[in-house]
C-alpha positions as CSV (number, residue, x, y, z in Angstrom):
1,X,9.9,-11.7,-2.3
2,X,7.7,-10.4,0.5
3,X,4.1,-9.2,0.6
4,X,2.3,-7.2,3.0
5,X,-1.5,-7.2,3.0
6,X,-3.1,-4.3,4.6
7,X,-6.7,-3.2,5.1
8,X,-8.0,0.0,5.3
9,X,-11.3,1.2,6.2
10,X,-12.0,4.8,5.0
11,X,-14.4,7.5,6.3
12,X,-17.5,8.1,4.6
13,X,-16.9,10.9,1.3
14,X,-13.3,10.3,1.9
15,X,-12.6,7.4,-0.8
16,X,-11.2,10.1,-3.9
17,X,-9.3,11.6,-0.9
18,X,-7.8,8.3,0.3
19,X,-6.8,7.3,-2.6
20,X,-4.8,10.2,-3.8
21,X,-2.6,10.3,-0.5
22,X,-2.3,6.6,-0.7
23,X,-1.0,7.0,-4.5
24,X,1.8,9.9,-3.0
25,X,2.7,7.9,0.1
26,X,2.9,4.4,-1.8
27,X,5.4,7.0,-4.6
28,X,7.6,8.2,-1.6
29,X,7.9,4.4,-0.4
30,X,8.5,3.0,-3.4
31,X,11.7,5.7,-4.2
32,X,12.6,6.2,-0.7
33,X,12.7,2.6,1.2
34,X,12.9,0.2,-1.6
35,X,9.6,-1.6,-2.2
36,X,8.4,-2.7,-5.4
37,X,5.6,-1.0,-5.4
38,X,1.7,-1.4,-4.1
39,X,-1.8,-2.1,-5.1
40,X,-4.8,-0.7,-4.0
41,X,-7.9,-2.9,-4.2
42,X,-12.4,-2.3,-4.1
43,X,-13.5,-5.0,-1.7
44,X,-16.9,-5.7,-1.4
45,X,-17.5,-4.0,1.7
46,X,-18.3,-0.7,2.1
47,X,-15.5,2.0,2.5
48,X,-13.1,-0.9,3.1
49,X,-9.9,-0.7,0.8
50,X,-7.2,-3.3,0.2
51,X,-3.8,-2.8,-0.5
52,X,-0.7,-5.0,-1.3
53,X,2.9,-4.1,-1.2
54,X,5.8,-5.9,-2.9
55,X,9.3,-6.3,-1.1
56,X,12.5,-7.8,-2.6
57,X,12.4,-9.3,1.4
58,X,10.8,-9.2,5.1
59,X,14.0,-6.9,6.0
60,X,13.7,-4.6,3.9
61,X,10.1,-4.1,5.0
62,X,11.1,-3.9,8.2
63,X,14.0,-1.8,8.5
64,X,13.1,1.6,9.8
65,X,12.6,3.9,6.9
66,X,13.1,7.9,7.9
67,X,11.1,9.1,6.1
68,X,10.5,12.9,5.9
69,X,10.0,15.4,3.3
70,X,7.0,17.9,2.7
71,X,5.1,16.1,0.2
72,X,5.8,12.5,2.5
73,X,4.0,14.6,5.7
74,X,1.4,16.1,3.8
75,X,0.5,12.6,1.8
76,X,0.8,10.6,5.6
77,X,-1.6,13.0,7.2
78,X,-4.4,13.2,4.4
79,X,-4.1,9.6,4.5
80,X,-4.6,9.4,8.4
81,X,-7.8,12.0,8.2
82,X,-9.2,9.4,6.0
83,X,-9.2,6.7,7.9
84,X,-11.6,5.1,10.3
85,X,-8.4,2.4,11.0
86,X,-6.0,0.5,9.1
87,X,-4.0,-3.2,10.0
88,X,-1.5,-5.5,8.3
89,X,-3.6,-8.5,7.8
90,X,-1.1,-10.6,6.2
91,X,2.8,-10.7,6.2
92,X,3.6,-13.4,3.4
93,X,6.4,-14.8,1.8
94,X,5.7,-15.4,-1.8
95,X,6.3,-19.4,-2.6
96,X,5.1,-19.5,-6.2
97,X,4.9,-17.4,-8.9
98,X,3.2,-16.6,-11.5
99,X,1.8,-13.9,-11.7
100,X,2.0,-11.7,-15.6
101,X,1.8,-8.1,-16.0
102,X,0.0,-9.1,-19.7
103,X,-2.4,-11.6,-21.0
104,X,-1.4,-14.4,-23.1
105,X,-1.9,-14.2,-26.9
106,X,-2.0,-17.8,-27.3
């Protein structure tokens, strides 16, 4: 499985905003290209998101996804007039896992 780690740094007043077109984009990536989905993260500095997306592998990240579509232009530009910038901070190859979608009863 592959990860990618990006950062985002969001306008001021344009968090709510942000965070809808990231919720259609990550939709529109996740039936469209693949992926296994993303999460969207607080960090602790101001107006600075985190996200994470899951891969089944680096190639399929990286194969060039055409995406179009009315709802995939209007999601990718709110989410540009957002943002102060945005990087991939990490490209990572998951080596262990064990991460639960539930807590343990036990």
């Amino acid at each position: 499985m592959f990860i990618a780690v990006y950062e985002f740094e969001v306008k001021d007043g344009m968090d709510v905003s942000f965070r809808e077109a990231w919720l259609e984009m990550t939709k529109v990536i996740y039936q469209k290209c693949g992926s296994f989905g993303s999460r969207l993260h607080v960090s602790d500095t101001p107006n600075v998101l985190v996200g994470y997306a899951q891969w089944p592998s680096r190639e399929q990240w990286e194969k060039d996804h055409k995406l179009t579509g009315e709802l995939y232009e209007k999601a990718r530009e709110a989410m540009r007039n957002c943002l102060v910038q945005s990087k991939t901070v990490y490209k990572l190859e998951v080596s262990e896992d064990y991460l639960q979608n539930h807590t343990s009863q036990s």
